[in-house]
C-alpha positions as CSV (number, residue, x, y, z in Angstrom):
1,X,18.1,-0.9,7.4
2,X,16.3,-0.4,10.3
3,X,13.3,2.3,10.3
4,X,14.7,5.3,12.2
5,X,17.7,5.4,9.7
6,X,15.6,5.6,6.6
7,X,13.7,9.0,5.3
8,X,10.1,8.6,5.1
9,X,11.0,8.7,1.1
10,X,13.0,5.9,1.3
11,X,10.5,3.8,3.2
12,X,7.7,4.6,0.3
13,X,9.8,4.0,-2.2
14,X,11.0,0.7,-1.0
15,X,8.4,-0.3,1.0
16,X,5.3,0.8,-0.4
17,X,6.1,0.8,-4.0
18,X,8.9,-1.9,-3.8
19,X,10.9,0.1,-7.1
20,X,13.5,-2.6,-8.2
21,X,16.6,-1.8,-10.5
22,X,16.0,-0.3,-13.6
23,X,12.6,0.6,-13.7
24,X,11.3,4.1,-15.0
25,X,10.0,6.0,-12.5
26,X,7.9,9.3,-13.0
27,X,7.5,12.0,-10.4
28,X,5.5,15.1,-11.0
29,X,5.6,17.8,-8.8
30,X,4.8,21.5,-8.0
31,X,7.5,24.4,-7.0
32,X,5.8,24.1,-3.4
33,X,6.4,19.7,-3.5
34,X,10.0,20.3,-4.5
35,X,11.9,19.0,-1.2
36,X,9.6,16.1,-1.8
37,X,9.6,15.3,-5.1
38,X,13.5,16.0,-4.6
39,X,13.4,13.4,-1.8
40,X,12.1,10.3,-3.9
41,X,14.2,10.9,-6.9
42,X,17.1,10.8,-4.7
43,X,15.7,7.5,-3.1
44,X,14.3,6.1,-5.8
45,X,18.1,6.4,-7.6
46,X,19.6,4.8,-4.5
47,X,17.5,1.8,-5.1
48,X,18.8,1.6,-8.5
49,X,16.0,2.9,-10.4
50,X,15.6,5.6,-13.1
51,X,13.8,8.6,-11.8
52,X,12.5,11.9,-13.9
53,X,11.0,14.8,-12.6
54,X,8.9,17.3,-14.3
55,X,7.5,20.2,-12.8
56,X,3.7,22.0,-13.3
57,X,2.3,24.7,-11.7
58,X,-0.6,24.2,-9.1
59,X,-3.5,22.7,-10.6
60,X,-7.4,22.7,-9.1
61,X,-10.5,20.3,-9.9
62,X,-11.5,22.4,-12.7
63,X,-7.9,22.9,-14.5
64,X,-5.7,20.0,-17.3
65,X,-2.5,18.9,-16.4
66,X,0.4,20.3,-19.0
67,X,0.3,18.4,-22.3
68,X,3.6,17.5,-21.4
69,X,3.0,15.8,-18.0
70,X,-0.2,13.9,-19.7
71,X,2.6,13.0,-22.7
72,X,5.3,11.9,-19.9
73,X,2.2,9.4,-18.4
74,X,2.2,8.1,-22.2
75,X,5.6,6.7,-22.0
76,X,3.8,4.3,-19.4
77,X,6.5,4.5,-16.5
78,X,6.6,1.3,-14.3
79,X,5.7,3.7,-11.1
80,X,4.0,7.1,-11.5
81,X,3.9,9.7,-8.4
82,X,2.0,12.8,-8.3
83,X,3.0,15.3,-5.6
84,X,0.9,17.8,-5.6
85,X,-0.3,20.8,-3.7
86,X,-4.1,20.1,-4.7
87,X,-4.8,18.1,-8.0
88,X,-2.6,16.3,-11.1
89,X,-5.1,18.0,-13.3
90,X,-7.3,16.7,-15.9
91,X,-6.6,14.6,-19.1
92,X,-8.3,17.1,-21.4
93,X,-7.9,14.4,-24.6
94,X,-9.4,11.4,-22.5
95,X,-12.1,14.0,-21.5
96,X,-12.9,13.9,-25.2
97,X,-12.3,10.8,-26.0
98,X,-11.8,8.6,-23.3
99,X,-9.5,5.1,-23.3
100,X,-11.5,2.3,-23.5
101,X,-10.2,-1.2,-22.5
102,X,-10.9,-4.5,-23.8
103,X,-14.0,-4.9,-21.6
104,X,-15.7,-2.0,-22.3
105,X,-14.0,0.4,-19.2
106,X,-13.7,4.1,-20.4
107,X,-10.7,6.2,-18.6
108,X,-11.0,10.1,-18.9
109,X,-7.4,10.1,-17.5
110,X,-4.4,8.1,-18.8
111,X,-3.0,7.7,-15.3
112,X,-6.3,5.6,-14.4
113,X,-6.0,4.1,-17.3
114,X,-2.1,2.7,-16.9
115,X,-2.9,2.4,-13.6
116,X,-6.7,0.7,-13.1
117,X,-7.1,-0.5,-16.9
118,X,-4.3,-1.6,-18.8
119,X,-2.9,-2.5,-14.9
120,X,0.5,-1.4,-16.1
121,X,1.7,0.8,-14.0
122,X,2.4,1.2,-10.1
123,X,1.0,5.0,-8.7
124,X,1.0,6.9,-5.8
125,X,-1.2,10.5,-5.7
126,X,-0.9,13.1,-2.7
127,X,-2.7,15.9,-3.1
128,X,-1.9,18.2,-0.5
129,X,1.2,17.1,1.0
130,X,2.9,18.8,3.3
131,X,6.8,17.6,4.3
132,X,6.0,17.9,7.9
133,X,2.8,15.3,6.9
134,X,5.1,13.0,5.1
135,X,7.8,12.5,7.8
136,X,5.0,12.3,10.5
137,X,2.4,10.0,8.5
138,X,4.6,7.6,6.4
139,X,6.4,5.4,8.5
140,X,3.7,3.9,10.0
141,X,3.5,0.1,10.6
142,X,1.9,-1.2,7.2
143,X,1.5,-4.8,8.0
144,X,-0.9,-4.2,10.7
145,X,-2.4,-1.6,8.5
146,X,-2.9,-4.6,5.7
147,X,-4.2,-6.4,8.0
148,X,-7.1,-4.0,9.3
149,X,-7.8,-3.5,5.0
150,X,-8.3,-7.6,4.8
151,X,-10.7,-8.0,7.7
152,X,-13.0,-4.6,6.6
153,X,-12.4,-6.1,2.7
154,X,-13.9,-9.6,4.5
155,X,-16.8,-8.0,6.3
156,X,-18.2,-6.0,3.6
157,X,-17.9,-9.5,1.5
158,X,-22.0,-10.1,0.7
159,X,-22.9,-6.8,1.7
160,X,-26.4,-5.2,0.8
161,X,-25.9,-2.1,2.9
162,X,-24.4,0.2,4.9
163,X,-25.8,2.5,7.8
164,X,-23.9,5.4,9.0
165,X,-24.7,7.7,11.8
166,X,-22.8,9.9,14.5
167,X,-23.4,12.5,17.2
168,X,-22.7,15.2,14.9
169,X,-26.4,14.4,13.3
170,X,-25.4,12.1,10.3
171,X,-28.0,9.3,9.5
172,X,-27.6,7.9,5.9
173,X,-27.8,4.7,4.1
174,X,-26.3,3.5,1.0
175,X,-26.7,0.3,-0.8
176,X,-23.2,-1.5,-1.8
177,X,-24.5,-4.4,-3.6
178,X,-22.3,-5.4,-6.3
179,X,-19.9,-2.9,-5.3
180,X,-16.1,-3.9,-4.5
181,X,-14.6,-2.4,-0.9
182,X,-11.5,-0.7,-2.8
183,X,-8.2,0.5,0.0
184,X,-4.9,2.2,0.6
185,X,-3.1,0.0,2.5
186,X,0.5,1.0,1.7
187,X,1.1,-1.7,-0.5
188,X,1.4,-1.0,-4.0
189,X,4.0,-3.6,-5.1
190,X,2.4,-5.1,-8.2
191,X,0.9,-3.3,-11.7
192,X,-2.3,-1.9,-11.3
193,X,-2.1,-0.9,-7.7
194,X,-1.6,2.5,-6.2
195,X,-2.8,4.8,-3.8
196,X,-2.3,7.6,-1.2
197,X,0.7,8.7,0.9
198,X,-0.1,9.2,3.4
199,X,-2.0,5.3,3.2
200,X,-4.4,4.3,5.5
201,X,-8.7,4.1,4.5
202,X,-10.4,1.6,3.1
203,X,-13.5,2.8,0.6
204,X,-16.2,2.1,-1.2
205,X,-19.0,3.7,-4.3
206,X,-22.4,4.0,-2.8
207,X,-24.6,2.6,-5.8
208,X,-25.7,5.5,-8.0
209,X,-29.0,6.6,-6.8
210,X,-29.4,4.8,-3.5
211,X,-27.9,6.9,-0.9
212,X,-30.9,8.4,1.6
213,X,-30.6,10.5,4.6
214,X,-28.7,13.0,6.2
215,X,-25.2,13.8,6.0
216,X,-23.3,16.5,8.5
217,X,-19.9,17.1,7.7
218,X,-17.9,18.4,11.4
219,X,-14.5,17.8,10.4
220,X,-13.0,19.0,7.0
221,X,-14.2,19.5,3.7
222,X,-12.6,19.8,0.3
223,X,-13.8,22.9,-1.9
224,X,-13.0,23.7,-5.3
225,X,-9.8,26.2,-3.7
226,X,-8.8,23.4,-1.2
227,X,-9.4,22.0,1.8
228,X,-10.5,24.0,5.4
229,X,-11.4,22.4,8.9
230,X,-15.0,22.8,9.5
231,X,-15.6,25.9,11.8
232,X,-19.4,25.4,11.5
233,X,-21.3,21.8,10.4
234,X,-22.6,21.4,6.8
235,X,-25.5,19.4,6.6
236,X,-26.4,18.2,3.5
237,X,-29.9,16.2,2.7
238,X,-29.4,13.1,0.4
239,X,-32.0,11.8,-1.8
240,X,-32.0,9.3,-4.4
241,X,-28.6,9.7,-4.4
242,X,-28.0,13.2,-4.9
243,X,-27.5,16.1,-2.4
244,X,-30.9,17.4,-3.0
245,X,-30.2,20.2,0.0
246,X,-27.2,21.7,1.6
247,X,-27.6,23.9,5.2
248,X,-25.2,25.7,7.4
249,X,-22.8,29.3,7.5
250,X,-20.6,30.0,4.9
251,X,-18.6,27.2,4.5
252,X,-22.1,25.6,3.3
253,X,-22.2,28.5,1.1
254,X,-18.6,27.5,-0.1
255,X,-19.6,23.6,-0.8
256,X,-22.8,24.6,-3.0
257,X,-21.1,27.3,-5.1
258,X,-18.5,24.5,-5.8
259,X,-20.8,21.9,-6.8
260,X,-23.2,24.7,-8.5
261,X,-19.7,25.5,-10.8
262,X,-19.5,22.1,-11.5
263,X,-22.6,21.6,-12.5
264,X,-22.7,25.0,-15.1
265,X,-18.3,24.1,-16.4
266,X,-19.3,21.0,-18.2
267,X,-21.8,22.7,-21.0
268,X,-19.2,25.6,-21.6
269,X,-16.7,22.1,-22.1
270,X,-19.1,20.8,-24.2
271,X,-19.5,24.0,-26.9
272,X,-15.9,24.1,-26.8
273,X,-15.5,20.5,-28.0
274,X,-14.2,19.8,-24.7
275,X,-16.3,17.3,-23.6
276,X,-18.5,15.3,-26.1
277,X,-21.8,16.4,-27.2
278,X,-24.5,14.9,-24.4
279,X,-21.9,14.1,-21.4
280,X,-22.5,17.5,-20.0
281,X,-26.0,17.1,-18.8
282,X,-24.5,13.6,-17.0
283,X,-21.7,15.8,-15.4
284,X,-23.9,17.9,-14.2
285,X,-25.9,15.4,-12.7
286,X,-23.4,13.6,-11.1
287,X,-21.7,17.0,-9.2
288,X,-24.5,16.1,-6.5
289,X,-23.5,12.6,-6.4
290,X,-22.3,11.0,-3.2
291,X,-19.3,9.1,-4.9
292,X,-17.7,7.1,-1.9
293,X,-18.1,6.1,1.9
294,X,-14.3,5.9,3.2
295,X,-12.8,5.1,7.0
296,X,-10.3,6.2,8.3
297,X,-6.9,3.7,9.4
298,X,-3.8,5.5,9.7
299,X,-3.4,6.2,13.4
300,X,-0.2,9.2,13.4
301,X,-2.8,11.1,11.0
302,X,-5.2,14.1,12.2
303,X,-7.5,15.9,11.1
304,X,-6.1,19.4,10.1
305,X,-7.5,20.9,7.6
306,X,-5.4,19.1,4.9
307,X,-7.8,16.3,3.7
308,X,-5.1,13.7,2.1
309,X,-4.4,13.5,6.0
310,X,-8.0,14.2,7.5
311,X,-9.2,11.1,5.2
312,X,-6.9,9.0,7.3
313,X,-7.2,9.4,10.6
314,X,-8.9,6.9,13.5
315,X,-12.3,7.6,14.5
316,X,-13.5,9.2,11.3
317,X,-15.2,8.3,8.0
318,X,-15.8,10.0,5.2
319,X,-18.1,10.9,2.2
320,X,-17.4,12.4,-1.2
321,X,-19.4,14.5,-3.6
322,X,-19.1,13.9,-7.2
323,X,-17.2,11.4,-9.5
324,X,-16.6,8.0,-7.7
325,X,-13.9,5.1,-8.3
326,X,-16.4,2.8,-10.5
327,X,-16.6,5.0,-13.1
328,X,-20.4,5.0,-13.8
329,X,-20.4,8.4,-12.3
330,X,-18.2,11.1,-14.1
331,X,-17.8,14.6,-13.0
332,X,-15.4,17.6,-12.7
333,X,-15.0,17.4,-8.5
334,X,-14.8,14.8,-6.2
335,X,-15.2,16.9,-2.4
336,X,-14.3,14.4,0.2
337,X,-15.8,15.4,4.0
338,X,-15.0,14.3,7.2
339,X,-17.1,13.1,9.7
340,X,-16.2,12.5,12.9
341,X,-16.8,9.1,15.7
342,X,-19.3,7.8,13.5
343,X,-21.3,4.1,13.7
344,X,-21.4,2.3,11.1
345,X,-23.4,-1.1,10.4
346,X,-23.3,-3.5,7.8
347,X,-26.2,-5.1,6.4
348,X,-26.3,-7.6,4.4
349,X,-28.7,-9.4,2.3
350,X,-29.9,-12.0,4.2
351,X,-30.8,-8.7,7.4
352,X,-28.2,-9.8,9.5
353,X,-26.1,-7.0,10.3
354,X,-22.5,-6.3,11.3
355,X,-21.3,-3.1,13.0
356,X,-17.6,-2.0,12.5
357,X,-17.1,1.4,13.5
358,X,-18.9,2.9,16.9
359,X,-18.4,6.0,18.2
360,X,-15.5,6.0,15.9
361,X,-14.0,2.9,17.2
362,X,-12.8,0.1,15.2
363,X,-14.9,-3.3,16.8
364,X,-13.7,-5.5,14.2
């Protein structure tokens, strides 16, 4: 079938997740994600498979998914998507008492778990999405977006470093050694792969503590109510790791009182047996994190004030404060911020260096 005679749900669900006959498919949606969440059952039954749909009322960084959502995850579907208007919520029980696999990972969310430990399950998360978004963002061409993923994936092979700056006033390093360059490249077509609709970024976890330098956010930034286009830059000092300083109007005002309540939430968890005696002081800690470095791929996307898009699009990058994806850095938030044409040079241990972004552009 050729492109312009599928929906954007059909192309997701049989390109980008591949759903064959008879698998389980879970969809969890909010009232305001109904046409879409509508969309991929449909789609997901014309393929053949076996869609359910359960519905939950908006959920922020700070709220638990409905028991019965985290119990539909438990069932262990063969493809999981979340469609929400801002979060899934959090697995209150894994909070407690997190999954732990064979070697030694600890999940504080069953979907992780299914999905990046036991490698089970297929997943797709898109917080945010708009219908207009997913008809305009999803039918992009995913082969060449693959391929852009496997030359970045190659580059930061070896690396030590990375330096990022841009005309906004942005001048950080962070060290990647060790680290793996994770992205969402529209294919999740085997267990234990998933991602974002729309697809398009690679990314990567700074190493805890090693971040140093400046930071100014001048596109869009996530806050604990959702996400805004930046009318006025937040600059944010980094040291050791940690934002140590943030400047700017009141959308700087905004950030801070979102990281400050995630650094106070976690020890009212903790006397409430929500959180186990001793993780609060690391939850705390780690809501000043930076927690990821991402670029941007997906050339329909824009930035516009809806960060599961703004993350996306050419000529950006972006950093995230809070929990990362290697899960040696818990917290309650994870506040992604866009910044815009940046340069960005990989170093690697031997000094040589490899520059991938400049002014925004991709010279790879």
């Amino acid at each position: 079938m050729a492109e312009k005679e599928r929906s954007a749900a059909q192309i997701v669900v049989e390109d980008v997740v591949a759903v064959k006959k008879n698998e389980r498919v879970l969809i969890i949606a909010n009232p305001s994600t109904n046409v879409i969440a509508q969309d991929l059952y449909l789609a997901v039954e014309k393929r053949g498979g076996i869609p359910s749909l359960i519905f939950q009322s908006d959920k922020t960084s700070f709220d638990n998914a409905n028991a019965e959502v985290i119990a539909a995850i438990g069932t262990e579907p063969q493809v999981c998507f979340s469609i929400s208007n801002l979060k899934l919520g959090k697995d209150e029980q894994a909070q407690k008492k997190p999954y732990v696999t064979e070697d030694g990972q600890k999940f504080t969310h069953i979907f992780d778990y299914l999905l990046d430990g036991k490698k089970t399950m297929r997943g797709i998360w898109t917080p945010g999405i708009t219908e207009d978004m997913m008809n305009r963002t999803a039918g992009i061409d995913y082969c060449e977006l693959q391929k852009r993923c496997k030359k970045l994936e190659e580059l930061f092979c070896g690396a030590d470093k990375v330096r990022v700056t841009a005309p906004g006033g942005t001048d950080i390093q962070i060290s990647v050694k060790g680290r793996k360059l994770m992205f969402d490249d529209g294919n999740f077509t085997k267990p234990g792969t998933g991602g974002n609709i729309p697809a398009g970024e690679v990314f990567i976890s700074p190493v805890v503590g090693t971040a140093e330098g400046k930071i100014v956010y001048d596109g869009s930034m996530t806050f604990f109510d959702g996400d805004s286009i930046l009318k006025t830059p937040i600059e944010c000092t980094v040291e050791k790791g940690f934002v140590s300083k943030i400047n700017g109007g009141s959308e700087a005002k905004r950030l801070l009182k979102t990281i400050i309540d995630a650094e106070l939430k976690p020890f009212i968890m903790e006397k409430e047996k929500k959180l186990d005696q001793g993780m609060a002081e690391q939850y705390k800690r780690n809501a000043r994190n930076i927690g990821e470095l991402g670029i941007g791929l997906n050339p329909s996307a824009r930035i516009t004030g809806n960060m599961l898009e703004d993350e996306k699009a050419f000529h950006t990058c972006h950093f995230a404060i809070g929990e990362n994806y290697d899960n040696d850095a818990p917290s309650l938030i994870h506040l992604d911020g866009v910044v815009k044409d940046p340069t960005i040079v990989i170093v690697y241990e031997d000094n040589s260096e490899k520059t991938i972004l400049q002014d925004g552009n991709l010279v790879i």
